[in-house]
VEXDREN-2710 file (C-alpha; in Angstrom, 1 decimal):
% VEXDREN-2710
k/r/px/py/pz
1/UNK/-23.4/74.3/-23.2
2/UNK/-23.7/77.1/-25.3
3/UNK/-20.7/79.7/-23.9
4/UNK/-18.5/81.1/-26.8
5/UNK/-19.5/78.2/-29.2
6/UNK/-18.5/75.7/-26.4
7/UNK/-20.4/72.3/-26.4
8/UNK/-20.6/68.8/-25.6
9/UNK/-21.7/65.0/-25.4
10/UNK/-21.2/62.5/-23.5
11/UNK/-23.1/59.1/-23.7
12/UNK/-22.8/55.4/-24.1
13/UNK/-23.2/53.0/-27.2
14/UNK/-25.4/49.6/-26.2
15/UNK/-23.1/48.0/-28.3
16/UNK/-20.4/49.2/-26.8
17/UNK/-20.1/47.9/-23.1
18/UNK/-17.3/49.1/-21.0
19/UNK/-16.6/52.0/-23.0
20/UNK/-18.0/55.9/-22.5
21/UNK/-17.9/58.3/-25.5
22/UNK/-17.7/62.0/-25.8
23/UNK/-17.5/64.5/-28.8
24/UNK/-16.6/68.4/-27.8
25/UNK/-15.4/71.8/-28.4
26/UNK/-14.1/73.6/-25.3
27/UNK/-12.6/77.3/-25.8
28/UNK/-12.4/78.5/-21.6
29/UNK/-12.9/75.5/-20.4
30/UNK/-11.0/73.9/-17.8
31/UNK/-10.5/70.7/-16.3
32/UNK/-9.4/70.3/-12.5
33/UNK/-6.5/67.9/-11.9
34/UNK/-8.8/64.4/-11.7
35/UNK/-8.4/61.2/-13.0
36/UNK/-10.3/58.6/-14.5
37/UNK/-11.3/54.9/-14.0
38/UNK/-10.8/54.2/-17.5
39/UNK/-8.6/55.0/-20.5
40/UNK/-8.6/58.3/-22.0
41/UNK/-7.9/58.2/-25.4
42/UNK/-9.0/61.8/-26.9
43/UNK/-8.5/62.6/-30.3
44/UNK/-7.8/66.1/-31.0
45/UNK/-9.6/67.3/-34.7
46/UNK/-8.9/71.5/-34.1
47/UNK/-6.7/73.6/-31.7
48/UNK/-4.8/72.4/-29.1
49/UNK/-5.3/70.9/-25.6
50/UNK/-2.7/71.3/-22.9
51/UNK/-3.1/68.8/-20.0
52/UNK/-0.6/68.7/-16.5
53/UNK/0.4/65.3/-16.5
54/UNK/3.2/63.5/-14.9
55/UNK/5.2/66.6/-13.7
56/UNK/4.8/68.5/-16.6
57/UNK/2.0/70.0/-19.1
58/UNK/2.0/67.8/-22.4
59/UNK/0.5/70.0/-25.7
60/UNK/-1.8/67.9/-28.3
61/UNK/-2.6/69.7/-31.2
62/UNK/-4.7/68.1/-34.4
63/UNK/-4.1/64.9/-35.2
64/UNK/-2.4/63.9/-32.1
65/UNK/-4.1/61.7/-29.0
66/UNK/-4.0/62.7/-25.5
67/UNK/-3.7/58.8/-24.0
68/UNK/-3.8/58.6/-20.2
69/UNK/-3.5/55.6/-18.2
70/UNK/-6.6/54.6/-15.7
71/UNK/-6.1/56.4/-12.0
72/UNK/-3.3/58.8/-13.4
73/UNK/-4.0/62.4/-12.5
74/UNK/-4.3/64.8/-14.8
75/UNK/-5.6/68.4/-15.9
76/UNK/-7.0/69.7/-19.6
77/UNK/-7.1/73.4/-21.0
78/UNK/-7.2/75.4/-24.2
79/UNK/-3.5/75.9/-25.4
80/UNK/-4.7/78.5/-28.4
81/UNK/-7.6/80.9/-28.0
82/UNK/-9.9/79.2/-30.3
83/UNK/-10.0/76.5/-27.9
84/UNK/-9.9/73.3/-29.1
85/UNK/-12.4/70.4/-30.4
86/UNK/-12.0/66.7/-29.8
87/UNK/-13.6/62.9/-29.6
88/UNK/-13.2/60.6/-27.2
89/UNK/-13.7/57.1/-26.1
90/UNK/-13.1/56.1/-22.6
91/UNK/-12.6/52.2/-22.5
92/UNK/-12.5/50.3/-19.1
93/UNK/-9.1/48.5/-18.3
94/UNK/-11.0/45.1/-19.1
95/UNK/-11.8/46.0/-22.1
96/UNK/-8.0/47.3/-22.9
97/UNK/-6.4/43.9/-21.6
98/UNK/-8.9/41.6/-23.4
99/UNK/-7.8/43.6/-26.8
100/UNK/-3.9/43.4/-25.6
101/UNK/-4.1/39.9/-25.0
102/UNK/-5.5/38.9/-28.3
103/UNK/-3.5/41.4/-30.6
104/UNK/-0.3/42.1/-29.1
105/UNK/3.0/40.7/-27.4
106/UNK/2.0/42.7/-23.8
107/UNK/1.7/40.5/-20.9
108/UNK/0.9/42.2/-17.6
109/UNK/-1.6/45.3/-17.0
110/UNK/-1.3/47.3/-20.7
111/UNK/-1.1/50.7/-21.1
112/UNK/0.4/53.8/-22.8
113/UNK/4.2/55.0/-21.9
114/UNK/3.4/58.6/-23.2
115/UNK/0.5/61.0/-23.1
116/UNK/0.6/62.4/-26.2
117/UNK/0.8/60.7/-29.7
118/UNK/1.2/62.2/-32.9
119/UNK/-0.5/59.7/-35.2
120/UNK/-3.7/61.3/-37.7
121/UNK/-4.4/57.8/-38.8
122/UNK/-5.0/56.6/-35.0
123/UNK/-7.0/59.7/-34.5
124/UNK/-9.2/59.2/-37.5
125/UNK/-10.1/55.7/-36.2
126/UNK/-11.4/57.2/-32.8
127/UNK/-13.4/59.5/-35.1
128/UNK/-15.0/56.9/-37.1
129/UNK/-15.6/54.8/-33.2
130/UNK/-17.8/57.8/-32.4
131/UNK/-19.7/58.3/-35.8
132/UNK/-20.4/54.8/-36.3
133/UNK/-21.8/54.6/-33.1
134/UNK/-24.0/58.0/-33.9
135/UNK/-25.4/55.7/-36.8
136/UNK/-25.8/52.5/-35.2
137/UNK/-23.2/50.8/-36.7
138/UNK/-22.4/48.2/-34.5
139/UNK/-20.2/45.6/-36.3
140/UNK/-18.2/48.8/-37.7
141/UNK/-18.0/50.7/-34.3
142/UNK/-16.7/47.5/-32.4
143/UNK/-14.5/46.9/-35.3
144/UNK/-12.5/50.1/-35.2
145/UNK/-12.4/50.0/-31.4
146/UNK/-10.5/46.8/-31.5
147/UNK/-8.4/48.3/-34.6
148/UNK/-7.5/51.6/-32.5
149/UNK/-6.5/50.2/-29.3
150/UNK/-4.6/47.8/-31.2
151/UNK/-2.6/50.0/-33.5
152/UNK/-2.0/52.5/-30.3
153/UNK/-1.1/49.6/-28.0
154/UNK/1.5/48.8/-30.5
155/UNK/2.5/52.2/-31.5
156/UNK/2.7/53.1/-27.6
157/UNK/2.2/50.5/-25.5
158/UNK/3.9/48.9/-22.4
159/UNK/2.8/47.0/-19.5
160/UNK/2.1/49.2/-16.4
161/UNK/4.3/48.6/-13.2
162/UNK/2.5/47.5/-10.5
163/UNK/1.2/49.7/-7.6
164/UNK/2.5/48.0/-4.4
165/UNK/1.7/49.6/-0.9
166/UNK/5.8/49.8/-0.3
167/UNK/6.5/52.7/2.8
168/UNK/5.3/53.9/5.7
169/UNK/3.7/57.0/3.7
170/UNK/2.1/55.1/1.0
171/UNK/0.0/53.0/3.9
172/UNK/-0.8/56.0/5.8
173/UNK/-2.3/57.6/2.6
174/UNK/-3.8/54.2/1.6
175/UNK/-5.5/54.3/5.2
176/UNK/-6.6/57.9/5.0
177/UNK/-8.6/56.6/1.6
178/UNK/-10.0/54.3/3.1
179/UNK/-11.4/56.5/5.7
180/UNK/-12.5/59.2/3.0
181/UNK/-14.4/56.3/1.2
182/UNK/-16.1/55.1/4.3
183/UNK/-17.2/58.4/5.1
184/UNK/-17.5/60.3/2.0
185/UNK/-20.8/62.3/3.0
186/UNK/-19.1/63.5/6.7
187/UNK/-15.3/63.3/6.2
188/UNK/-13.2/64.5/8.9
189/UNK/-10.8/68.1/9.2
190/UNK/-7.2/66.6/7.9
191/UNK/-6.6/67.7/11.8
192/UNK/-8.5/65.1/13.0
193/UNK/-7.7/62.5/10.3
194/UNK/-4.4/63.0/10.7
195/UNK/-5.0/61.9/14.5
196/UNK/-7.1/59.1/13.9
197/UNK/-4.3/57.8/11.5
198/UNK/-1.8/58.4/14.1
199/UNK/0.5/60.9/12.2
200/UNK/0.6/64.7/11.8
201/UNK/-1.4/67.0/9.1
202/UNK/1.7/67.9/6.8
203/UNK/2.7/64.2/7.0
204/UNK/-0.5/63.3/6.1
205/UNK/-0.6/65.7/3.5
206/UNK/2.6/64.5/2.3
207/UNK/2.0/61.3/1.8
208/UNK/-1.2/61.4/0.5
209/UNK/0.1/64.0/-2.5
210/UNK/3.0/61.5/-3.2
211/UNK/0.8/58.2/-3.5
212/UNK/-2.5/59.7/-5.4
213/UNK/-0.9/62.7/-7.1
214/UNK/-3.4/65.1/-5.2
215/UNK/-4.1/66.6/-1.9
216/UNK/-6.7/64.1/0.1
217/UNK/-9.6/66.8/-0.6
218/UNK/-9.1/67.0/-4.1
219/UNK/-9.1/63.2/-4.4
220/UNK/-12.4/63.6/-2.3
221/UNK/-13.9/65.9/-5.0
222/UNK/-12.7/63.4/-7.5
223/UNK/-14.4/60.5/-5.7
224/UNK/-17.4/62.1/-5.0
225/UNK/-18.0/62.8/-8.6
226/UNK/-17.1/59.1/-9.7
227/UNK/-19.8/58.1/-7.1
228/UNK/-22.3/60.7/-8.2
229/UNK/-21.6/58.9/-11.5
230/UNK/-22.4/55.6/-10.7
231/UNK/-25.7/57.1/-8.7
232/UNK/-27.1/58.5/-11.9
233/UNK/-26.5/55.4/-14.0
234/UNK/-28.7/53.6/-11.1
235/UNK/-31.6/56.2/-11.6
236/UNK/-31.3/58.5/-9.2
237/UNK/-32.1/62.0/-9.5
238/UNK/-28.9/65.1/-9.4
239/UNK/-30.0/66.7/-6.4
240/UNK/-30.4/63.3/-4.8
241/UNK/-27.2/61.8/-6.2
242/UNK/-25.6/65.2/-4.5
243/UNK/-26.7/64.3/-0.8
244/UNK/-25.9/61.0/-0.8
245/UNK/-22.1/61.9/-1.6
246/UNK/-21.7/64.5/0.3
247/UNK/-22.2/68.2/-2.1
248/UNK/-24.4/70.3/-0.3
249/UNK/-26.7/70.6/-2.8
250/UNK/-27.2/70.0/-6.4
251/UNK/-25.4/73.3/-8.0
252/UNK/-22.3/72.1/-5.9
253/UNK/-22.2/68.7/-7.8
254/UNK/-23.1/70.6/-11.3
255/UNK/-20.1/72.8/-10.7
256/UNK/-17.8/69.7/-9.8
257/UNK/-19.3/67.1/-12.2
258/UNK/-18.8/69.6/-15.4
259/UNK/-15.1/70.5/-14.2
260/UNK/-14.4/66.9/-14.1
261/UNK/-16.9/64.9/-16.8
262/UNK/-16.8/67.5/-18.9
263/UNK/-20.9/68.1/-18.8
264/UNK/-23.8/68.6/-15.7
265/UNK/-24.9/66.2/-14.6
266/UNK/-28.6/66.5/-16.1
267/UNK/-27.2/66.0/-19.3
268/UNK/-24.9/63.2/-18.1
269/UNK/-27.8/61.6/-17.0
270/UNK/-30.1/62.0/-20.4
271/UNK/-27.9/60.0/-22.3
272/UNK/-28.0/57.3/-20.1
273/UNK/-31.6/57.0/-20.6
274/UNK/-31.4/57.0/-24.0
275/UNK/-29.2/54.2/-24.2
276/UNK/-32.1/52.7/-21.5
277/UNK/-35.0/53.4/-23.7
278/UNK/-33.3/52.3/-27.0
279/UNK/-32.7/48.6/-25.0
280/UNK/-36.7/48.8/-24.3
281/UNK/-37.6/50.4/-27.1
282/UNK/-35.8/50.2/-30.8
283/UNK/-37.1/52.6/-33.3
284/UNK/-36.4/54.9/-35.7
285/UNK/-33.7/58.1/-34.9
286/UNK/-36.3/61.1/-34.0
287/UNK/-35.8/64.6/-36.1
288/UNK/-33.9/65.6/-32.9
289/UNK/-31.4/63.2/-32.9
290/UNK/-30.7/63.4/-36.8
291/UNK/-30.4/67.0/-36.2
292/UNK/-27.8/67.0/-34.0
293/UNK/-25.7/63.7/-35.9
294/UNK/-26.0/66.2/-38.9
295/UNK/-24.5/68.9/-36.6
296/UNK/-21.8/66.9/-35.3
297/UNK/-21.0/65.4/-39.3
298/UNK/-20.9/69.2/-41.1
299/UNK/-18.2/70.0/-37.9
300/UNK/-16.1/67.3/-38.6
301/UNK/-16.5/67.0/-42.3
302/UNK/-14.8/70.6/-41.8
303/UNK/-11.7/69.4/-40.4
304/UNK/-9.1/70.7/-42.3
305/UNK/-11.0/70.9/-45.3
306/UNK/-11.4/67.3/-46.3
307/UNK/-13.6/64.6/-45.7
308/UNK/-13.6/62.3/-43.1
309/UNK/-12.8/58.7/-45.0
310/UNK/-15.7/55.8/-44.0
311/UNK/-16.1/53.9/-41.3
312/UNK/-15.0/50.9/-43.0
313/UNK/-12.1/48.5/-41.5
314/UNK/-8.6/50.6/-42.5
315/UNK/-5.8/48.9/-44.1
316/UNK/-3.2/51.0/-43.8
END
């Protein structure tokens, strides 16, 4: 991902189950209004993202988190010209509640009450997650997992209300999902969903927006892409994974999976087998792989002119 400077990687530590990782700099980038199964908790290191969530674009600038909640939509942009550069970890809602239960006071489903956090110290912890993981630090990465989500559970934490099929609307739209994820590869014309459902297009429409936060065939686009997901963690092949969904061919599913992941799905797919082949085969890092760790390390080490502190447990 080489346009103006822009670049990125997304993988998955063995060590780390449950959670999916991602360093980048974006400068024109921009991500559709998706959402995610898991947590997004994206520390920003330079610039400043702008994301559309709940009704309103949020700004994160360095040192601040972007936190969003599983299944929440939400967009992602440049909010300065340089762009912006960030890490990430993406941990599944298991692996959130299991950390809430043992650390804090939350009982019910934890999550964050607002998107945007300004806390360096909880940003330099994701930082150290991704480099210790980059070095095959496991005690220290799983350490300062459990330390982060902690620290921002408690910082900004609540319990999330439950989503309860209430109105009329809410189980037409939960019907017309259904219907979208039974037939992903051949939906139907919102016409003729709408009919099948027993309602009328802009009612349809309606309901669906209020419930899911998007328009049925953007959550279609969305699900697709989550699918396609899955499908390359199996195995299968892009162009493969593209049918089977429902893309027409495999440059529609590069041009949906990058909006959305954040990379195609080629290079999705690499890392996946490296994590595979490092489970069949451990071994020394190859001059490739330092190369890039040591291009990563001289980025960050850059960040604002100091150096990153260790990877060892914070006290503070």
């Amino acid at each position: 991902m080489a346009r103006s400077g822009e670049r990125a990687r997304h993988w998955r530590y063995e060590e780390l189950p449950g959670v999916d990782l991602l360093r980048a700099r974006y400068v024109r980038k921009a991500f559709v209004r998706h959402t995610h199964e898991n947590f997004v908790i994206a520390a920003i290191a330079e610039g400043v993202e702008v994301f559309h969530h709940g009704g309103g674009d949020q700004y994160a600038g360095a040192g601040a988190l972007a936190l969003v909640n599983p299944d929440t939509p939400h967009t992602g942009r440049a909010g300065v010209p340089e762009g912006w550069r960030y890490g990430a970890v993406y941990p599944s809602p298991d692996v959130v509640a299991a950390i809430a239960a043992e650390t804090t006071s939350l009982r019910g489903v934890p999550g964050f009450v607002s998107p945007v956090l300004d806390d360096p110290y909880s940003a330099g912890l994701v930082h150290q997650v991704l480099r210790a993981t980059e070095e095959g630090n496991a005690l220290a990465a799983d350490t300062l997992l459990r330390v982060a989500v902690t620290r921002l559970l408690r910082l900004n934490g609540g319990v999330l209300p439950r989503r309860e099929v209430r109105t009329a609307g809410q189980r037409i739209a939960a019907r017309a999902r259904g219907v979208l994820e039974e037939r992903m590869a051949a939906p139907p014309t919102l016409e003729r969903l709408a009919g099948e459902l027993g309602t009328s297009p802009f009612a349809l429409l309606r309901a669906f927006r209020e419930t899911y936060g998007m328009p049925p065939h953007a959550w279609l686009t969305n699900a697709r892409v989550r699918r396609a997901r899955r499908l390359l963690d199996e195995g299968v092949l892009p162009a493969e994974a593209a049918l089977v969904v429902g893309f027409t061919d495999q440059p529609h599913l590069n041009r949906h999976f990058a909006r959305i992941v954040g990379v195609p799905p080629g290079a999705y797919q690499r890392e996946r087998k490296n994590v595979q082949d490092v489970r069949r085969r451990p071994d020394l890092p190859s001059e490739a792989w330092k190369s890039r760790q040591l291009s990563w390390t001289r980025a960050t080490t850059a960040e604002g002119g100091r150096t990153p502190p260790s990877y060892g447990t914070p006290l503070g």
